[in-house]
PyMOL Python script that loads the backbone (N, CA, C, O; Angstrom):
from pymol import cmd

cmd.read_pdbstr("""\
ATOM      1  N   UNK A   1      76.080 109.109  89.008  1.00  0.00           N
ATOM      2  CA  UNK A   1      77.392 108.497  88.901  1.00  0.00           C
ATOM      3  C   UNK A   1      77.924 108.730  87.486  1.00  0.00           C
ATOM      4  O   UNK A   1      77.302 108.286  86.522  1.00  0.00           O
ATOM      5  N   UNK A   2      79.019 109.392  87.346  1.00  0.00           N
ATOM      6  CA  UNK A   2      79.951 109.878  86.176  1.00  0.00           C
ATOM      7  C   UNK A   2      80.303 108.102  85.617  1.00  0.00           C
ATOM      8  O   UNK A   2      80.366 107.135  86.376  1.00  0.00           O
ATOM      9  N   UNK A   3      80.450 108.083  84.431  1.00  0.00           N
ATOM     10  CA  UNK A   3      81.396 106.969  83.635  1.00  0.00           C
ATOM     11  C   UNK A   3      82.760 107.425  83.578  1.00  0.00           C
ATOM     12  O   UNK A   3      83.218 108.555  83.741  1.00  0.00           O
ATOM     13  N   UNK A   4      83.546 105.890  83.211  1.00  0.00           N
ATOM     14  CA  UNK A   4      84.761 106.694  82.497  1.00  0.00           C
ATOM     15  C   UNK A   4      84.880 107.505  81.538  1.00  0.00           C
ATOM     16  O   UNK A   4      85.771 108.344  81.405  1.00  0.00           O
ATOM     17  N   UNK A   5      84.060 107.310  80.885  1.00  0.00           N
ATOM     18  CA  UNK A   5      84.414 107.894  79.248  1.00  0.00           C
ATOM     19  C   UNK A   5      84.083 109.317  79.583  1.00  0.00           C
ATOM     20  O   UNK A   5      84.996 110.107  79.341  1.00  0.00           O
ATOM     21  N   UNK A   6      82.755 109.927  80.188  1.00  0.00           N
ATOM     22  CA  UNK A   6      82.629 110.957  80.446  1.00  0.00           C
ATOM     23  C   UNK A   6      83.398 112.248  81.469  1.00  0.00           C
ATOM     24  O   UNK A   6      83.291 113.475  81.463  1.00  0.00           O
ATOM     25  N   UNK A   7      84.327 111.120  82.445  1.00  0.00           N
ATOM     26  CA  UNK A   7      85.331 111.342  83.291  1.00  0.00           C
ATOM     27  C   UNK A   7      86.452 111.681  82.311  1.00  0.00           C
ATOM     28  O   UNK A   7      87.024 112.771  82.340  1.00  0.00           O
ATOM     29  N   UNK A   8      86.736 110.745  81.471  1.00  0.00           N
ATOM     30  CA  UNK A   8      88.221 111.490  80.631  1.00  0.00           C
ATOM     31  C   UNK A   8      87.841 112.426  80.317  1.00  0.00           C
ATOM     32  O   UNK A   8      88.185 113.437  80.929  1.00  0.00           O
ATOM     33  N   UNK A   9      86.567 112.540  78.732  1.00  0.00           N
ATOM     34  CA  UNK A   9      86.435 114.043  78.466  1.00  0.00           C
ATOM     35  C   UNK A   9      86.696 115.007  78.915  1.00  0.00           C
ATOM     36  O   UNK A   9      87.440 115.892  78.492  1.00  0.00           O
ATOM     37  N   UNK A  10      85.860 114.915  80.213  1.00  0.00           N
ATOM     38  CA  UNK A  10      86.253 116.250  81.082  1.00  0.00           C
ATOM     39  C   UNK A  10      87.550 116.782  81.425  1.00  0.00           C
ATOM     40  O   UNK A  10      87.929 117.953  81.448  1.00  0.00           O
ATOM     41  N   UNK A  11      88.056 115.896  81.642  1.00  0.00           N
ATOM     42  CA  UNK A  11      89.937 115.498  81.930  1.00  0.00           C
ATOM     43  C   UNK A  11      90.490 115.999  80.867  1.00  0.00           C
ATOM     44  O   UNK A  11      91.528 116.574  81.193  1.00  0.00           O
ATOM     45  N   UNK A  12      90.253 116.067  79.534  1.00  0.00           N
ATOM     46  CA  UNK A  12      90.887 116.116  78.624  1.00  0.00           C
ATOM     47  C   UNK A  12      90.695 117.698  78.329  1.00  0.00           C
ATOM     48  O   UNK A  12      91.648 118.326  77.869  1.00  0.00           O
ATOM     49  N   UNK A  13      89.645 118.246  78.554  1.00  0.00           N
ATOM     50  CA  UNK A  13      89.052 119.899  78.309  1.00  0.00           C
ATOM     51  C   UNK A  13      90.138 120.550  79.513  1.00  0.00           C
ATOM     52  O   UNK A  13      90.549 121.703  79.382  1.00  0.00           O
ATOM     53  N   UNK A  14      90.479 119.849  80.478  1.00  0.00           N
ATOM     54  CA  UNK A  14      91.089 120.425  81.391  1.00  0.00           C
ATOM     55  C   UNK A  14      92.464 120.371  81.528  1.00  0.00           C
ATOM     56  O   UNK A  14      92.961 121.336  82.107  1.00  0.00           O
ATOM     57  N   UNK A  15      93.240 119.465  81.135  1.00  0.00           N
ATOM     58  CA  UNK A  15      94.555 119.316  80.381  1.00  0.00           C
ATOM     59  C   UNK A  15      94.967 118.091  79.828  1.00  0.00           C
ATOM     60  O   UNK A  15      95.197 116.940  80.200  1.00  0.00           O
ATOM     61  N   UNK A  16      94.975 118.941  78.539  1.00  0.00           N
ATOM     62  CA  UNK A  16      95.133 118.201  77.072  1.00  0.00           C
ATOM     63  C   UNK A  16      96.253 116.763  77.341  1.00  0.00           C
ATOM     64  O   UNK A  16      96.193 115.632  76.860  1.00  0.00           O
ATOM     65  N   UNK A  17      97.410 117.482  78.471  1.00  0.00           N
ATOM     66  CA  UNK A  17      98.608 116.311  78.088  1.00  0.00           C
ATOM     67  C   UNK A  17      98.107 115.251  78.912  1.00  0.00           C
ATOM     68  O   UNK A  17      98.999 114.472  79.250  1.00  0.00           O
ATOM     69  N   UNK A  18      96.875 114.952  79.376  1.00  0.00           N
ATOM     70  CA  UNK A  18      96.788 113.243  80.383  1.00  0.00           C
ATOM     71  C   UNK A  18      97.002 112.486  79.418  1.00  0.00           C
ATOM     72  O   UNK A  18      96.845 112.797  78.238  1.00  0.00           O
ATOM     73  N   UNK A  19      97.484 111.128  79.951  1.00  0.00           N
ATOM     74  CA  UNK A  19      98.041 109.628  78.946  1.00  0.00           C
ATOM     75  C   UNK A  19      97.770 108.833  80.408  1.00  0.00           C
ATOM     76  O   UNK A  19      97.868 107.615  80.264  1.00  0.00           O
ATOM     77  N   UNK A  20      97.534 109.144  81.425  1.00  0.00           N
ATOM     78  CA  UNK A  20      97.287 108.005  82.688  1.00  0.00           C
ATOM     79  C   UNK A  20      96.104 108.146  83.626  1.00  0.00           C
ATOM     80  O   UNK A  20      95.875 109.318  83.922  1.00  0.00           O
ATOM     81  N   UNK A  21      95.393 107.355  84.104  1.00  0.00           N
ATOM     82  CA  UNK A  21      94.473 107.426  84.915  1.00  0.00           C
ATOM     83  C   UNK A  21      94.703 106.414  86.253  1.00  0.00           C
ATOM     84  O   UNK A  21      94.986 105.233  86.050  1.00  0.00           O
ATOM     85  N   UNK A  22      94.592 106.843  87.383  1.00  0.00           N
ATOM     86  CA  UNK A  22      94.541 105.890  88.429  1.00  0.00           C
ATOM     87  C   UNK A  22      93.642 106.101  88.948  1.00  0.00           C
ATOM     88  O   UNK A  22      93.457 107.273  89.276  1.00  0.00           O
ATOM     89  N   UNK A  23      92.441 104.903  89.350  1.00  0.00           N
ATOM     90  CA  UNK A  23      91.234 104.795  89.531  1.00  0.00           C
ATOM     91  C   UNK A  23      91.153 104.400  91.550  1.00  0.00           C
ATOM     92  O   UNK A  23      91.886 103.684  92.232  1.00  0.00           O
ATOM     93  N   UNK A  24      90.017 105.191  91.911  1.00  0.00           N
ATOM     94  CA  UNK A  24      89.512 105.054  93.432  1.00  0.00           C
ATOM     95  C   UNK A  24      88.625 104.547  93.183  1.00  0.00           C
ATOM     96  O   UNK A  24      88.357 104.191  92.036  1.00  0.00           O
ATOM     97  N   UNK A  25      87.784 104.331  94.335  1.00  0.00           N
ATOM     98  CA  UNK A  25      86.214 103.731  94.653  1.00  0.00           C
ATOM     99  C   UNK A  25      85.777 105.270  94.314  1.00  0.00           C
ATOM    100  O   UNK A  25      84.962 105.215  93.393  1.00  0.00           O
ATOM    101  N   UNK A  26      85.950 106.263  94.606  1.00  0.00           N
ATOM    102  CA  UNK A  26      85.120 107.455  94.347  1.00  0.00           C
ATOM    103  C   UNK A  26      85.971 108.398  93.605  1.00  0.00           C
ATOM    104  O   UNK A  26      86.129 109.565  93.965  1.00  0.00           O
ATOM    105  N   UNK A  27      86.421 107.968  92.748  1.00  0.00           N
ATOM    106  CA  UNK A  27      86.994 109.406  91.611  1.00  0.00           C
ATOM    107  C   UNK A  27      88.225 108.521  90.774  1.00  0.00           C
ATOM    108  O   UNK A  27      88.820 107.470  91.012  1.00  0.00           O
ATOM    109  N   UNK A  28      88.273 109.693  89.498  1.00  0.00           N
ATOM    110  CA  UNK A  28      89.368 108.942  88.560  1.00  0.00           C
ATOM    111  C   UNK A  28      90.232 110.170  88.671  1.00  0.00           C
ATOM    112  O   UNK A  28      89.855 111.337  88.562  1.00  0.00           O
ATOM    113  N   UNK A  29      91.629 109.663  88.938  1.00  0.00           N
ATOM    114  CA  UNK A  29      92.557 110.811  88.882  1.00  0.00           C
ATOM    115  C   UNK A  29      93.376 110.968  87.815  1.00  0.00           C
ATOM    116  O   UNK A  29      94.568 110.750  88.035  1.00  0.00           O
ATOM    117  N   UNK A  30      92.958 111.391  86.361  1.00  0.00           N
ATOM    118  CA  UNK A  30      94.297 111.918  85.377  1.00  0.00           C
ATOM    119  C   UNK A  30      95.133 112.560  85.440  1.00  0.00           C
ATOM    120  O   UNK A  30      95.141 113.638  86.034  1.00  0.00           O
ATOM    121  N   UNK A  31      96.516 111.818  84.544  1.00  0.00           N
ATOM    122  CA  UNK A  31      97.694 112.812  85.127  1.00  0.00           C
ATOM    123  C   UNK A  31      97.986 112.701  83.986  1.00  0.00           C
ATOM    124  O   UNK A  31      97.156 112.314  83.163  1.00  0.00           O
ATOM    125  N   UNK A  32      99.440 113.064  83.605  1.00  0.00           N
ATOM    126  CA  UNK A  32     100.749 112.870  82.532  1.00  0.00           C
ATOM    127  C   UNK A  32     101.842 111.753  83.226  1.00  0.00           C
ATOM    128  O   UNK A  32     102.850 112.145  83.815  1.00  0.00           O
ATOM    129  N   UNK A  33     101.606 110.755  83.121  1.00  0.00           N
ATOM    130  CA  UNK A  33     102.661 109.871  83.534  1.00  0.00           C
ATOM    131  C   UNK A  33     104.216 110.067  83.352  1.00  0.00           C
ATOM    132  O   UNK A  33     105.065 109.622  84.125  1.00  0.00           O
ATOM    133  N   UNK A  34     104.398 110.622  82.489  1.00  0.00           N
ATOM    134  CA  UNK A  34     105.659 111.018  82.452  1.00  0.00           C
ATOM    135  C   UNK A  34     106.648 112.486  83.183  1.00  0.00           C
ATOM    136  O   UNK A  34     107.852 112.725  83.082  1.00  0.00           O
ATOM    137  N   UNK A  35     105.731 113.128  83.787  1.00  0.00           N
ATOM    138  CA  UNK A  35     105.685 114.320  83.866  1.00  0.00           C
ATOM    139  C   UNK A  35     106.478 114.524  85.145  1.00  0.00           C
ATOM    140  O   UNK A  35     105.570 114.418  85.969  1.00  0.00           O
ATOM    141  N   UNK A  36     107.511 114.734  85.801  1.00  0.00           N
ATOM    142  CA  UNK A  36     108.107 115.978  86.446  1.00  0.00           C
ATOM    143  C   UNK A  36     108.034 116.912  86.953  1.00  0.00           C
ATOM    144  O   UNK A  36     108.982 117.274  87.649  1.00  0.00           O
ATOM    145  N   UNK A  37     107.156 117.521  86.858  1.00  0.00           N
ATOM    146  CA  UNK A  37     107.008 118.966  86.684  1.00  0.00           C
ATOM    147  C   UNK A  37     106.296 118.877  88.696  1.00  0.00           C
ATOM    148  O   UNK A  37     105.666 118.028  89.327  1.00  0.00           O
ATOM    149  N   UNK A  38     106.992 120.557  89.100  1.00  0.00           N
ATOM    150  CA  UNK A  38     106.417 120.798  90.263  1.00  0.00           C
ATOM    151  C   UNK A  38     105.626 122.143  90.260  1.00  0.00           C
ATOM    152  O   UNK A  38     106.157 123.248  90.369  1.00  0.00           O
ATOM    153  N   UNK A  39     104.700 121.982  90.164  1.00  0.00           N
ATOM    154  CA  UNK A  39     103.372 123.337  90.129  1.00  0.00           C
ATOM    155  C   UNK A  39     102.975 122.197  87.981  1.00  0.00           C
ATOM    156  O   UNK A  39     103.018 121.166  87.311  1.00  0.00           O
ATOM    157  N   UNK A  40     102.610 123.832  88.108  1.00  0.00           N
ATOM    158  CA  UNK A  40     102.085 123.601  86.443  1.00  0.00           C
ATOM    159  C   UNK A  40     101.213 122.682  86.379  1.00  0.00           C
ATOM    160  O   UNK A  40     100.711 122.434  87.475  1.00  0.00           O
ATOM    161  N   UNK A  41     100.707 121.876  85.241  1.00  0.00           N
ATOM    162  CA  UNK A  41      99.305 121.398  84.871  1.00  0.00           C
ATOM    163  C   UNK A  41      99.260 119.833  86.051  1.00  0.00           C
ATOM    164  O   UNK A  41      99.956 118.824  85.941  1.00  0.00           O
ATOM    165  N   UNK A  42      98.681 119.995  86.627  1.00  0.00           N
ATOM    166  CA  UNK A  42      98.742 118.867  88.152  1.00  0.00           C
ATOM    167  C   UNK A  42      98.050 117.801  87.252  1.00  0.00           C
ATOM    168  O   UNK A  42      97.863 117.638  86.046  1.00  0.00           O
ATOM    169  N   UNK A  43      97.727 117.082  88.542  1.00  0.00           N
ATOM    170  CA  UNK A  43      96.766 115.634  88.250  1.00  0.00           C
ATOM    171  C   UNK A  43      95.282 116.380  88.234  1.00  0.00           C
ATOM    172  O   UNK A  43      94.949 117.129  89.153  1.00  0.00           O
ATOM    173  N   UNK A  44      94.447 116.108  87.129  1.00  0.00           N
ATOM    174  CA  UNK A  44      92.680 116.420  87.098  1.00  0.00           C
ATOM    175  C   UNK A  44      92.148 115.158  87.913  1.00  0.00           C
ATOM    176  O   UNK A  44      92.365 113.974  87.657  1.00  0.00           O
ATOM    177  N   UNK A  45      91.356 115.727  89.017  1.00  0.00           N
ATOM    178  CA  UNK A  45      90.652 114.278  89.724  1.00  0.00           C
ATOM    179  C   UNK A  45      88.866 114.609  89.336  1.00  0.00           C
ATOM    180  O   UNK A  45      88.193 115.523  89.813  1.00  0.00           O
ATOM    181  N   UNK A  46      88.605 114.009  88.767  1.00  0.00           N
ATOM    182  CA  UNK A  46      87.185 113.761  88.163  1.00  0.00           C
ATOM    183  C   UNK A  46      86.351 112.383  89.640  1.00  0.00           C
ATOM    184  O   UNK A  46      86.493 111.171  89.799  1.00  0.00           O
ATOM    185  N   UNK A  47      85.527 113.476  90.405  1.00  0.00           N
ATOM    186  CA  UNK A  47      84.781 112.520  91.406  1.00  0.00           C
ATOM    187  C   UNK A  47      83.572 111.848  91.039  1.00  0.00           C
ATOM    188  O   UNK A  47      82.597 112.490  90.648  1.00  0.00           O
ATOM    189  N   UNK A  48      83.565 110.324  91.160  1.00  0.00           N
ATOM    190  CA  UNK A  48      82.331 109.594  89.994  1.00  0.00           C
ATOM    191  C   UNK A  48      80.928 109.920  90.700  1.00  0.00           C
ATOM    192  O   UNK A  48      79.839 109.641  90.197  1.00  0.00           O
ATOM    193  N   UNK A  49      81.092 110.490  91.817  1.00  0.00           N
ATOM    194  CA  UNK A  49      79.217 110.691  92.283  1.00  0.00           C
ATOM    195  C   UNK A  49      78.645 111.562  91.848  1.00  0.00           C
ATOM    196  O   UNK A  49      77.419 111.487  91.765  1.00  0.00           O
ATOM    197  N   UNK A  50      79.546 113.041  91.284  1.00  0.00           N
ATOM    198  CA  UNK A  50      78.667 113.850  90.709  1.00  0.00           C
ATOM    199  C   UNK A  50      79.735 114.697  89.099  1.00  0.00           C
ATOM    200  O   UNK A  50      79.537 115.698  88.411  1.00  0.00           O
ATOM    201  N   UNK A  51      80.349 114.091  89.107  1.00  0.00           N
ATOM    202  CA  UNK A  51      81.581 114.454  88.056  1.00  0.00           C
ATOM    203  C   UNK A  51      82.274 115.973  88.503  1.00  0.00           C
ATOM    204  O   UNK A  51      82.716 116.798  87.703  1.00  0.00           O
ATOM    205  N   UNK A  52      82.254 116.056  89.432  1.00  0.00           N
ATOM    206  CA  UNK A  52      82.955 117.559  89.788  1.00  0.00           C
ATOM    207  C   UNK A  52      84.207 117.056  89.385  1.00  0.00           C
ATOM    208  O   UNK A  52      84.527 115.874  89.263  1.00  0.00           O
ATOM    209  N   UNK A  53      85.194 118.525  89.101  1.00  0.00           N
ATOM    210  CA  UNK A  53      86.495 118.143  88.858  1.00  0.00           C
ATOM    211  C   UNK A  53      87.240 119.251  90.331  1.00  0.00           C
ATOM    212  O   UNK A  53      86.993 120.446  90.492  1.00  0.00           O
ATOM    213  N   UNK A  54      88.161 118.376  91.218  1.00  0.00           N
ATOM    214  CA  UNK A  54      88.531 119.233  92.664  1.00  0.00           C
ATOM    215  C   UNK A  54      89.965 118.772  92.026  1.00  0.00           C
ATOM    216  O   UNK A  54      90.239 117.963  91.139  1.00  0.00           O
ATOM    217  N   UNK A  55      90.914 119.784  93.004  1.00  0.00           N
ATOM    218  CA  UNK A  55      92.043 119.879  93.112  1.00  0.00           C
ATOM    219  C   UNK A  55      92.668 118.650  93.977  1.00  0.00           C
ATOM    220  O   UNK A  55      92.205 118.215  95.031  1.00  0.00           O
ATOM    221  N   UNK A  56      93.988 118.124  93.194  1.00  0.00           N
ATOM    222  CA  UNK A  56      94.583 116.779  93.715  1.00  0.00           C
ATOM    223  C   UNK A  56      94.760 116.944  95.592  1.00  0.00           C
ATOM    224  O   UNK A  56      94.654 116.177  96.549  1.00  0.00           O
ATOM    225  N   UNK A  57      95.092 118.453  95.382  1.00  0.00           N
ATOM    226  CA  UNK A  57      95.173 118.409  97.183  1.00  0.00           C
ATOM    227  C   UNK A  57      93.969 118.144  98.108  1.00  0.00           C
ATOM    228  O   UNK A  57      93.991 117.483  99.147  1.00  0.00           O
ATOM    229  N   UNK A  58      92.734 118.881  97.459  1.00  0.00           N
ATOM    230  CA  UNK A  58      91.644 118.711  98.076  1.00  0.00           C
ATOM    231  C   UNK A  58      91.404 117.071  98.343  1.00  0.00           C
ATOM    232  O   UNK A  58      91.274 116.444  99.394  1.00  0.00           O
ATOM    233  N   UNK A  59      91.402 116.650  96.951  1.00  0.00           N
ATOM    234  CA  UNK A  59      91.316 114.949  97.037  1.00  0.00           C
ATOM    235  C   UNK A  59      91.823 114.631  98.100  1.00  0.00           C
ATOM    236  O   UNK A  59      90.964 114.531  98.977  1.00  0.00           O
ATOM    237  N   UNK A  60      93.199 114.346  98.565  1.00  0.00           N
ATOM    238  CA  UNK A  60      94.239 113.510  99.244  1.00  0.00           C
ATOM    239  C   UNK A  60      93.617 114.121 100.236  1.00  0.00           C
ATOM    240  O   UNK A  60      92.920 113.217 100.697  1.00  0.00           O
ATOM    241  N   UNK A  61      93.419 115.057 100.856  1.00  0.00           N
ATOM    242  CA  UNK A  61      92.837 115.799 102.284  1.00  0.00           C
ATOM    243  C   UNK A  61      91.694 115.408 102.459  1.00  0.00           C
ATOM    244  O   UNK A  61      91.300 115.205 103.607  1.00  0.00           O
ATOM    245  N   UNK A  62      91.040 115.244 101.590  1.00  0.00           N
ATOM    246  CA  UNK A  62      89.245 115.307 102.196  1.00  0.00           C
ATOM    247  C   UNK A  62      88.437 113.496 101.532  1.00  0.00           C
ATOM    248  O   UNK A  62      87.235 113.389 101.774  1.00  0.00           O
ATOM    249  N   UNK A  63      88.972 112.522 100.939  1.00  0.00           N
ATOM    250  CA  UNK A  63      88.581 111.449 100.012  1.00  0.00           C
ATOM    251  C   UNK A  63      89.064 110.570 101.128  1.00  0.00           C
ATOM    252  O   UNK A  63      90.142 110.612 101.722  1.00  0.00           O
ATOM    253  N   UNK A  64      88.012 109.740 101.293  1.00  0.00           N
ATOM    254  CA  UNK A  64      88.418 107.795 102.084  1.00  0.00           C
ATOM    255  C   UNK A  64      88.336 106.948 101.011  1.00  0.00           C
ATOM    256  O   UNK A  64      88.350 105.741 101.252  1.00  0.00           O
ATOM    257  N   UNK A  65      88.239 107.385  99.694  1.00  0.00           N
ATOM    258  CA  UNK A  65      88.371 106.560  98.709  1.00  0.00           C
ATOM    259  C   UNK A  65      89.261 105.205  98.637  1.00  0.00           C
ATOM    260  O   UNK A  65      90.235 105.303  99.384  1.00  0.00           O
ATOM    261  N   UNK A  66      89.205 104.112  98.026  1.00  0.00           N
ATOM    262  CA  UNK A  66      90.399 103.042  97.943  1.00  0.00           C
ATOM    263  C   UNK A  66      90.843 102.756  96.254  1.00  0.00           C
ATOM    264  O   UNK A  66      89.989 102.591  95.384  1.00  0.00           O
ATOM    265  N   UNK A  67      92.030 102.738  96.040  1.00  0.00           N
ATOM    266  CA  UNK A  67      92.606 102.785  94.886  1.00  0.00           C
ATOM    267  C   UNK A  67      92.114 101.212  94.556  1.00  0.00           C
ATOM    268  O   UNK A  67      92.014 100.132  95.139  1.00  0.00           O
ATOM    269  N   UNK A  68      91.861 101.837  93.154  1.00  0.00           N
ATOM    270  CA  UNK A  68      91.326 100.584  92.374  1.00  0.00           C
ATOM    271  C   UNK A  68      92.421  99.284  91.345  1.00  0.00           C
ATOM    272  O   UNK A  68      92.678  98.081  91.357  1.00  0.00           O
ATOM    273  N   UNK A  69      92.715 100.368  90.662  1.00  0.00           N
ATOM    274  CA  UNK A  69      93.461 100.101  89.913  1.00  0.00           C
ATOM    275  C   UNK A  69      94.008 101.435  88.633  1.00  0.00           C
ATOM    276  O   UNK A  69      93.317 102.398  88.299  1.00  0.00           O
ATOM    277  N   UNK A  70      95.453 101.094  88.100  1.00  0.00           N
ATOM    278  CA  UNK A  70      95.794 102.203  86.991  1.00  0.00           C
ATOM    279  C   UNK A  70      96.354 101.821  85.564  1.00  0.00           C
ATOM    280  O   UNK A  70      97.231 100.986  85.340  1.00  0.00           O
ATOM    281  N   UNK A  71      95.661 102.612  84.625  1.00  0.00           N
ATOM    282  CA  UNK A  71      96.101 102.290  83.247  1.00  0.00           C
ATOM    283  C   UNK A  71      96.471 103.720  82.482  1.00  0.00           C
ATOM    284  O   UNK A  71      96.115 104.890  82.618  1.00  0.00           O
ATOM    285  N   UNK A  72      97.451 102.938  81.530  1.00  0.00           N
ATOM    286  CA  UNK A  72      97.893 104.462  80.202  1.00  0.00           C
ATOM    287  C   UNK A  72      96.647 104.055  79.825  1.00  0.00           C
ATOM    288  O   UNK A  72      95.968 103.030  79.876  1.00  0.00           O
ATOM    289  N   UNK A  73      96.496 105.958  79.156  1.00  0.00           N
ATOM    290  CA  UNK A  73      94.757 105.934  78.713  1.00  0.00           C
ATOM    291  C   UNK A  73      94.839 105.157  77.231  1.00  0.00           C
ATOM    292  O   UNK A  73      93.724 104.848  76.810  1.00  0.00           O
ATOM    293  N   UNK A  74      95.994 104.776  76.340  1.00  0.00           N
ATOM    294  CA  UNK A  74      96.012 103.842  75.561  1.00  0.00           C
ATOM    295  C   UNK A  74      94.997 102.542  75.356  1.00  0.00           C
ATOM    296  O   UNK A  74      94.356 102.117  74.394  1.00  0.00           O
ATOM    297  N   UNK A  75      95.199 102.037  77.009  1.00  0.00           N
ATOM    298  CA  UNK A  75      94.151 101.337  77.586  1.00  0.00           C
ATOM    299  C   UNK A  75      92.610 101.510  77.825  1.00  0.00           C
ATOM    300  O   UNK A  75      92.150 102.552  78.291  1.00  0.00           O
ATOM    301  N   UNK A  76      91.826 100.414  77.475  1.00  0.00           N
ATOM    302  CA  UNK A  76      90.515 101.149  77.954  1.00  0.00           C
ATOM    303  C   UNK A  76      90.074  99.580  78.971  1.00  0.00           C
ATOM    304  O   UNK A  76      90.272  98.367  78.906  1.00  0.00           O
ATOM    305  N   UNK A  77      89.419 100.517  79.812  1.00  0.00           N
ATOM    306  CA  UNK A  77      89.565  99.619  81.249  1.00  0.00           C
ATOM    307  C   UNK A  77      88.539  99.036  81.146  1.00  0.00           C
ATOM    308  O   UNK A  77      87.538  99.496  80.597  1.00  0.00           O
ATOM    309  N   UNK A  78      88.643  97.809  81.716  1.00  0.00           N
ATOM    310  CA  UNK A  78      87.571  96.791  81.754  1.00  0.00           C
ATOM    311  C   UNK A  78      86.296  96.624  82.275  1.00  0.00           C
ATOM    312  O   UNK A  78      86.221  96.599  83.504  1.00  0.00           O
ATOM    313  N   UNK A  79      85.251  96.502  81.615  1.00  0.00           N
ATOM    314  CA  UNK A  79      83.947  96.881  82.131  1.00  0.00           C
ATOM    315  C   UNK A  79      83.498  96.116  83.600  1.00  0.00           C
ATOM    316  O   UNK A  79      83.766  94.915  83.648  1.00  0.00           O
ATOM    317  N   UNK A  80      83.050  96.524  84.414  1.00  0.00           N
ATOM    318  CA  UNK A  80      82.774  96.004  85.822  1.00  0.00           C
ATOM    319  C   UNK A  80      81.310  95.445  85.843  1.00  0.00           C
ATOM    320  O   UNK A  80      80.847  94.964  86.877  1.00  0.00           O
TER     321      UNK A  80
END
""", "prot")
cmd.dss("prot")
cmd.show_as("cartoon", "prot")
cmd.util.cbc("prot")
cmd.orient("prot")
């Protein structure tokens, strides 16, 4: 099981502009909260059972995950 902290890193090697995370039961999905954009640098979804990083589409298609909760990465989320 991946942590957060080790979940952003990865997130962050993979595109620099994340500032948001919205959290599942099985994966953290970073994005750019502010962002617009259609194609170009997507949401990084970091899956917590083995830290793979898959594509947002794969996620939404293939994950029964349940949304947890979401914070700007400003925030550091509360220990469980």
């Amino acid at each position: 099981m991946i942590t957060y902290e080790q979940a952003l890193k990865k997130a962050q090697k993979l595109n620099k502009s994340i500032n948001y995370c919205m959290e599942y039961t099985d994966a953290f999905v970073f994005s750019d909260k502010d962002s617009e954009e259609i194609g170009g640098n997507g949401p990084v979804v970091i899956m917590k059972k083995d830290g793979d990083a898959v594509n947002m589409a794969y996620y939404v298609n293939n994950s029964e995950g349940d949304y947890v909760k979401a914070y700007d990465l400003k925030e550091k989320p509360a220990k469980k």
